[in-house]
C-alpha positions as CSV (number, residue, x, y, z in Angstrom):
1,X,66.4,77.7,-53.5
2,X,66.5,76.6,-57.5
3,X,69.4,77.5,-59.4
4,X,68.6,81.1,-61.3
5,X,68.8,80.8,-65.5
6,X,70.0,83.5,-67.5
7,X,70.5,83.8,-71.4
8,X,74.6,84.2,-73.0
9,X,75.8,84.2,-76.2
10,X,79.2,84.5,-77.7
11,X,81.1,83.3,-81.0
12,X,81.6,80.0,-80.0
13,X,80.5,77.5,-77.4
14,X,84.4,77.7,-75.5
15,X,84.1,81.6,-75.9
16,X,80.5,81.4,-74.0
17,X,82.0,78.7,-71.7
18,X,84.8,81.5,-70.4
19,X,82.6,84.2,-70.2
20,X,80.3,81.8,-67.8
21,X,83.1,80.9,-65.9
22,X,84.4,84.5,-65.3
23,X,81.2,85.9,-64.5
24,X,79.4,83.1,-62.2
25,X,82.0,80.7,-61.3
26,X,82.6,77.0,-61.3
27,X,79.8,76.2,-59.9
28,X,77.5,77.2,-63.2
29,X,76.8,75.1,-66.0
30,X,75.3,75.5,-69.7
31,X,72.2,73.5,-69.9
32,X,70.7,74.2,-73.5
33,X,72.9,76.1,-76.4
34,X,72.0,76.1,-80.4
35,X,73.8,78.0,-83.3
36,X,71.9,80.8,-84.5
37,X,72.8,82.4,-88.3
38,X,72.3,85.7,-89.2
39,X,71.9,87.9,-92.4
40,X,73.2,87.1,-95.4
41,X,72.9,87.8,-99.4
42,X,72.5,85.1,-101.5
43,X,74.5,82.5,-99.1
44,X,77.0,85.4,-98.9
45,X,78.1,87.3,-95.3
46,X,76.4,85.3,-93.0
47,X,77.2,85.7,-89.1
48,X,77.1,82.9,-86.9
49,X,76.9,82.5,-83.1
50,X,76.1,80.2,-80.0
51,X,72.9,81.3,-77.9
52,X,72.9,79.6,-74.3
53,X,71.3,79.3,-71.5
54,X,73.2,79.2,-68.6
55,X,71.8,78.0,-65.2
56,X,74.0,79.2,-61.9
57,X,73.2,79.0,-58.1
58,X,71.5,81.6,-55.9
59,X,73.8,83.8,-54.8
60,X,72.2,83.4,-51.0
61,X,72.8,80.1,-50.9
62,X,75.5,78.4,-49.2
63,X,78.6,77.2,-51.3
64,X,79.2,73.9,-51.8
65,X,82.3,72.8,-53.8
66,X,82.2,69.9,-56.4
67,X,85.0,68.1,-57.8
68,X,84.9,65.5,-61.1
69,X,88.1,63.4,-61.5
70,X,87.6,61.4,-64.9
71,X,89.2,58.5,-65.7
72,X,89.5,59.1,-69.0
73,X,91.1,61.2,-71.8
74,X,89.0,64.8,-72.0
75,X,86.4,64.8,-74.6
76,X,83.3,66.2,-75.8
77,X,80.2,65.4,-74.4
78,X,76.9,66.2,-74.3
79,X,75.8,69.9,-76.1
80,X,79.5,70.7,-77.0
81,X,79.4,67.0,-78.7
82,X,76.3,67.9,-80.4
83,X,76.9,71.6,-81.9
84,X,81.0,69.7,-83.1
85,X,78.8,66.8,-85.0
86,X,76.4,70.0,-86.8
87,X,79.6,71.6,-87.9
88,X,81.5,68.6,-89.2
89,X,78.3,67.5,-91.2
90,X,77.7,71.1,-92.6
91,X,81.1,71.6,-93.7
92,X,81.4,67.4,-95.8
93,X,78.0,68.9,-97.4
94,X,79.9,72.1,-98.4
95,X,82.8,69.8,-100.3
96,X,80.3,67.7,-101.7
97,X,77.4,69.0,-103.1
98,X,79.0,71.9,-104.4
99,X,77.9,74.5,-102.4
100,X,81.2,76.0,-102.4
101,X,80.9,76.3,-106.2
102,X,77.9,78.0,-106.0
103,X,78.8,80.5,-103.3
104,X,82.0,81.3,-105.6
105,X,79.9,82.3,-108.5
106,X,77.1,84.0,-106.4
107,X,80.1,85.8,-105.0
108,X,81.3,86.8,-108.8
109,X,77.4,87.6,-109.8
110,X,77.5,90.2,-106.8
111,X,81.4,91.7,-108.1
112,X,79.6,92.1,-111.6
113,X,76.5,93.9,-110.6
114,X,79.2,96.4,-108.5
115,X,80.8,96.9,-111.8
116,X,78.0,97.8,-114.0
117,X,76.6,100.3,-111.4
118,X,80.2,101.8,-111.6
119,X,80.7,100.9,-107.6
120,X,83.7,99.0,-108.3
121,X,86.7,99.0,-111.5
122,X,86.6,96.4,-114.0
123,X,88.6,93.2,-113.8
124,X,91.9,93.3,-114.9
125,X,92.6,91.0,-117.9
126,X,95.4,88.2,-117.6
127,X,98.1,89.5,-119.2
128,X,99.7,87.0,-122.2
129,X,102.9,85.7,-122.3
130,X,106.0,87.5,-121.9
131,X,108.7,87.3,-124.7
132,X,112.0,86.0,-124.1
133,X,114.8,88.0,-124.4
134,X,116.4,88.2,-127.6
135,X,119.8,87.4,-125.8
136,X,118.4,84.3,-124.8
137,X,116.9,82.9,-128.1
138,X,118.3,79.8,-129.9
139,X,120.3,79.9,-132.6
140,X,119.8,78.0,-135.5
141,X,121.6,74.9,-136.7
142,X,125.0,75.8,-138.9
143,X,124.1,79.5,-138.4
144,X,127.6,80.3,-137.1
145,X,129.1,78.9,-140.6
146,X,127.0,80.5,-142.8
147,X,128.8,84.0,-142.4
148,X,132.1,83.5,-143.8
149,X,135.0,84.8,-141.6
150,X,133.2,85.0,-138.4
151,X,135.3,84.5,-135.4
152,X,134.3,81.9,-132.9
153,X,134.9,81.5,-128.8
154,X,134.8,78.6,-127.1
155,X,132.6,78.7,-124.0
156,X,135.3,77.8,-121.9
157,X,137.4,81.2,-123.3
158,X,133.9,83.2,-122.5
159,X,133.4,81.9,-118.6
160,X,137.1,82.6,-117.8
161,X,137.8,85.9,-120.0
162,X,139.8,84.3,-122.6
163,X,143.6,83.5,-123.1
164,X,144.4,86.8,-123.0
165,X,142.5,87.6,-119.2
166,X,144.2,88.6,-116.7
167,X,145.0,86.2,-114.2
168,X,145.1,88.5,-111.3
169,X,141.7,89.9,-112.2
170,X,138.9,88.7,-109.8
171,X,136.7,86.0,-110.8
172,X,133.3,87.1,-112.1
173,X,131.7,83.8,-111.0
174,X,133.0,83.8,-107.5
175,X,131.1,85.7,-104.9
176,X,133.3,88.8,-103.0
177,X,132.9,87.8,-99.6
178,X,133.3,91.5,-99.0
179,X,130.4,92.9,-101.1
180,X,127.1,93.2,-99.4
181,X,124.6,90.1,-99.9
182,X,121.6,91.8,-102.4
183,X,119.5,88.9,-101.1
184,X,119.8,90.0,-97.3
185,X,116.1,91.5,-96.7
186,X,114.8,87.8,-98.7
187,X,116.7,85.3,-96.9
188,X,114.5,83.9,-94.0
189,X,116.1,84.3,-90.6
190,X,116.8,81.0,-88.5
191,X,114.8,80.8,-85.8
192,X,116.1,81.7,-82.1
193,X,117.6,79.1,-79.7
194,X,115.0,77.9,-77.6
195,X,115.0,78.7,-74.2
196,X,115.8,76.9,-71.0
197,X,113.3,74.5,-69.5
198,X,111.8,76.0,-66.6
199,X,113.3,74.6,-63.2
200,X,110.2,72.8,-61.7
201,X,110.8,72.7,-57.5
202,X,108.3,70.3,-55.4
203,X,105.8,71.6,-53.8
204,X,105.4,71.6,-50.1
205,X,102.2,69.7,-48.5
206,X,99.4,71.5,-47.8
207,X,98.7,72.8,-44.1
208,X,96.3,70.5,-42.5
209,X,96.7,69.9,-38.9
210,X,94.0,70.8,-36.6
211,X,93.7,74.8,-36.3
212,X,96.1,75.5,-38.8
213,X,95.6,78.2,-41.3
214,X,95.9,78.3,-45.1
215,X,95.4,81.2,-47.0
216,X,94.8,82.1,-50.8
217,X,95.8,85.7,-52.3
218,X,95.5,86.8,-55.8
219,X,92.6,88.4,-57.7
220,X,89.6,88.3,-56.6
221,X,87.9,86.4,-59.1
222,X,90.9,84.1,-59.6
223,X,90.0,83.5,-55.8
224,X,87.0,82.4,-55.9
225,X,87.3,79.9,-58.7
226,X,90.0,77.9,-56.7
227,X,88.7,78.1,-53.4
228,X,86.0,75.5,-53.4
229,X,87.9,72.9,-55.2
230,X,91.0,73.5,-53.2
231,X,89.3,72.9,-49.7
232,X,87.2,70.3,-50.9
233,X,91.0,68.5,-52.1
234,X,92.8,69.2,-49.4
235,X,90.1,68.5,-46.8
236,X,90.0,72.0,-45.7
237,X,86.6,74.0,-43.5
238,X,86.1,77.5,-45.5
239,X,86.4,80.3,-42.7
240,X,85.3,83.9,-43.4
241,X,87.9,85.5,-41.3
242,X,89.4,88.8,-42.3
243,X,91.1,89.8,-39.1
244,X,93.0,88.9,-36.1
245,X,90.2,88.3,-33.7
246,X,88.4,86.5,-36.3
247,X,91.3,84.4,-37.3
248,X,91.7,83.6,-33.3
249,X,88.1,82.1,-33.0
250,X,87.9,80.1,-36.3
251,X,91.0,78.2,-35.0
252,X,89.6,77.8,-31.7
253,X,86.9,76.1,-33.2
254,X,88.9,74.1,-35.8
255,X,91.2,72.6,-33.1
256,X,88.1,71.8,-31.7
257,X,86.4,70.2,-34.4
258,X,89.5,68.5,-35.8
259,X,90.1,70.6,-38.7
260,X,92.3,72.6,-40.7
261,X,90.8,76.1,-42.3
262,X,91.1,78.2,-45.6
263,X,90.6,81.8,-45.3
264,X,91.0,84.1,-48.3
265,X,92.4,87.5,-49.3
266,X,92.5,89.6,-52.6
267,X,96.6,90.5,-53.0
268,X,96.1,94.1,-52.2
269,X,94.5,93.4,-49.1
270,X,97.9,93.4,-47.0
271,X,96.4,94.2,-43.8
272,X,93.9,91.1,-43.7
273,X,97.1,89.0,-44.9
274,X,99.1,89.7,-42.3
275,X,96.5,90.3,-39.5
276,X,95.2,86.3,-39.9
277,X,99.0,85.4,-39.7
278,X,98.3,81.9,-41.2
279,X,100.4,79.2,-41.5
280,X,100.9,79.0,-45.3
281,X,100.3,81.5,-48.3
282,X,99.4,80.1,-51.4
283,X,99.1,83.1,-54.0
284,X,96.7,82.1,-57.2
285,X,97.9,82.9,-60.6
286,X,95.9,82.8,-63.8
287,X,98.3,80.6,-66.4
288,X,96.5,82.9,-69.3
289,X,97.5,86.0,-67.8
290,X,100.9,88.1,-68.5
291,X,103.9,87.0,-67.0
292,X,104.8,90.1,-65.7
293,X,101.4,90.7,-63.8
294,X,102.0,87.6,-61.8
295,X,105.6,88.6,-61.1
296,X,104.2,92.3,-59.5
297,X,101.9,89.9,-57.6
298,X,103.9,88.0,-56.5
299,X,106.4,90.6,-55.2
300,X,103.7,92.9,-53.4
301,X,102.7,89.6,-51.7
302,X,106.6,88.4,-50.7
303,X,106.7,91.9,-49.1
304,X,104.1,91.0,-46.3
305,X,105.6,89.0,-43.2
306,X,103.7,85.9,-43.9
307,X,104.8,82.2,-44.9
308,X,104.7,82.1,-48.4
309,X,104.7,78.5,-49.9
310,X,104.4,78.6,-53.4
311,X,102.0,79.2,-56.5
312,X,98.4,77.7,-57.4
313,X,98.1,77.5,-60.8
314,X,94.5,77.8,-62.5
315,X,93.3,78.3,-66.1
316,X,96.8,76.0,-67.6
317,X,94.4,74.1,-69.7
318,X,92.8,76.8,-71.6
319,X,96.6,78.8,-72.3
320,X,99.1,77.6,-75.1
321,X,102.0,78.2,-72.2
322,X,101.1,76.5,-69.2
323,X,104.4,76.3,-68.2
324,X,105.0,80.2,-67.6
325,X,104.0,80.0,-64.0
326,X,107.3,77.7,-63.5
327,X,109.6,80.9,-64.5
328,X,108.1,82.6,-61.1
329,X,111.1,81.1,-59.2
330,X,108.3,79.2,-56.6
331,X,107.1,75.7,-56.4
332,X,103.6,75.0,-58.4
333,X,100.8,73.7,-57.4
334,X,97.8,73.1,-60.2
335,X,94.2,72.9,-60.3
């Protein structure tokens, strides 16, 4: 049947491209998108957003998995390319033909009009320069001499209290290591030691003999996402099995065929988990999600007598801490 088109919009292109991905899978793709702008006074307040359309397989057709390796450095291509050029170019026109100028008094016009309808307080004026203090004026050449009789001290006699000081008293100049530091709450803190590097452990090799059984756990959408492309890798046959029985047949017929299958479960499920009694457990994790959600994933899933062989990472690319899904304590396996 031909692929189904529906209309998406978001903030940006990436924020449209996640929301696709979540909602229909890998398996759709954006095939037209254009910035759209919105309202607006005078150049002033204008919204702007990404209107797609977003073309995805019938759900009544069969899967079929599709995996691009690129040989290549990522980059952007096609519409994405497009919509980054339109940016760029709006935003040199802005430095350069002084829109930004004219927004900025547009902007002041608008203030003004707010403060002659009494909807907003007048501007403050700048306030002139403040005096010094008297203590800190200079004194005039020869001024010292012109009052007869006045007593002089050297600077020297002023810093250190004079001949006559005390030379027990403290030093005014020198900081009492035991008096609180005023400048506590200003002073910048230094930054924490950064942590350990998280342990990396190999990753065992995936199942693949004939009739043996791999299984993915985890979220059901996180699931589906990483099924396809991990068959299609690994050279696994997708088997809908969800019991015992079930699981008996498929590997009948994969022993017969020559083949190893991939059966799926969402981590909750422990009864279908444990009922296929496959041959390796590879529990999904979501790279962008909290750390400690994986962890209570991973522990309701270690409870279940199965094989468990490590973690498949998904989603590392679109996180700023990819490597979180290392501090799970099991070997890593990415997507």
């Amino acid at each position: 049947m031909p692929p189904i088109r529906s209309q998406r919009s978001g903030a940006t292109l990436d924020e449209v491209r996640a929301a696709v991905l979540a909602e229909f899978g890998p398996a759709a793709r954006i095939v037209a998108a254009e910035r759209v702008t919105t309202g607006g006074v005078a150049g002033l307040f204008r919204r702007a957003h990404v209107e797609a359309t977003v073309e995805f397989p019938d759900p009544l057709d069969p899967p079929t998995a599709r995996v691009t390796i690129a040989a290549s450095p990522a980059r952007r291509i096609g519409i994405a390319a497009l919509l980054a050029d339109a940016e760029a170019a709006e935003a040199r026109i802005a430095d350069t033909d002084g829109t930004s100028t004219t927004r900025a008094d547009a902007f002041a016009s608008v203030l003004d009009g707010f403060t002659a309808d009494g909807l907003a307080p007048p501007r403050r004026a700048v306030a002139g320069p403040v005096p010094a203090e008297p203590s800190l004026q200079d004194v005039p050449s020869g001024a010292a001499s012109a009052a007869p009789g006045a007593s002089t001290t050297s600077v020297a006699s002023a810093v250190t209290g004079g001949p006559d000081a005390d030379p027990r008293a403290p030093d005014p100049w020198v900081a009492d290591p035991s008096a609180a530091d005023p400048w506590a709450d200003l002073r910048p803190e230094l930054p924490a030691a950064a942590a350990p590097a998280p342990v990396r452990t190999p990753a065992p090799a995936v199942c693949s003999a004939d009739g043996d059984l791999v299984l993915l756990v985890g979220r059901a959408a996180d699931v589906d996402a990483a099924a396809g492309v991990f068959a299609s890798r690994h050279g696994l046959r997708a088997t809908p099995a969800s019991d015992r029985r079930s699981g008996i047949l498929a590997r009948a017929d994969a022993v017969r065929d020559g083949v190893a299958l991939l059966a799926v479960a969402a981590w909750t499920d422990v009864a279908t988990t444990t009922s296929l009694a496959p041959d390796q457990v590879w529990v999904v994790v979501d790279a962008g999600r909290k750390h400690e959600d994986a962890l209570a994933m991973l522990a309701a899933v270690a409870d279940a007598p199965v094989p468990l062989a490590g973690v498949l990472a998904i989603g590392t690319e679109e996180t700023a801490t990819p490597d979180s899904v290392y501090l799970l304590g099991l070997p890593v396996r990415t997507l």
